[in-house]
C-alpha positions, 0 to 999 in steps of 0.5 A, a space after each residue: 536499490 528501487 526497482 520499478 513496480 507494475 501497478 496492477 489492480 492488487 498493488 493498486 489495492 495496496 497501495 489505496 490502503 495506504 492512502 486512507 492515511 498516508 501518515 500511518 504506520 499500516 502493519 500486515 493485518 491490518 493491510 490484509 483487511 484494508 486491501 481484502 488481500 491474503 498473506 499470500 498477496 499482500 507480502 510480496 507486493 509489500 516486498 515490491 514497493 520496498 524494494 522500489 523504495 514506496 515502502 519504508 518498514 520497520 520492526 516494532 520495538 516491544 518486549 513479546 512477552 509483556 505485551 503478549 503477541 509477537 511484534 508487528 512489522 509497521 509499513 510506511 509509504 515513504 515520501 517518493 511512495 506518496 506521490 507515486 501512489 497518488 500518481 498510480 491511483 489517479 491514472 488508474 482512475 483515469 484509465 477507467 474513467 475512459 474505459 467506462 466512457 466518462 461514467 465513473 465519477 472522479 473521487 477525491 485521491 
């Protein structure tokens, strides 16, 4: 089931920190220091981008007490969330790009 996602500046975040390497399996922590988003925010943006179907995630197969943490729940941008993240990101940059009447130099997506 997708649902559609409003792409505010915080799901923009999100999905930027994705975007560092499209091919990595990105887990909560490591989402939360990529975005600067608390646990508060970043799990229920992740919940929406799942639900729309941009995010793929899955739970890490080890044994707890062998590797003495609890496993990790790996997110995936999936391949519609790959080219809709780079789509999103790219208008948000031409939205401020206009807003900033051609100040803001273009980045590499």
């Amino acid at each position: 089931m997708t649902s559609p996602v409003r792409v505010t500046a915080a799901v923009s975040k999100v999905l930027a920190a994705f975007l560092e390497d499209p091919e990595a399996d990105r887990y909560g922590l490591d989402l939360m220091r990529a975005s600067g988003h608390p646990s508060g925010t970043l799990y229920p943006i992740l919940l929406r981008l799942q639900r729309a179907g941009w995010v793929a995630a899955e739970w890490e197969q080890i044994d707890p007490v062998a590797a003495g943490r609890p496993a990790r729940r790996y997110y995936r941008l999936t391949p519609d969330g790959l080219v809709a993240a780079r789509t999103e990101i790219a208008a948000l940059r031409q939205q401020l790009d206009r807003a900033l009447g051609g100040v803001a130099k273009p980045r590499p997506a």
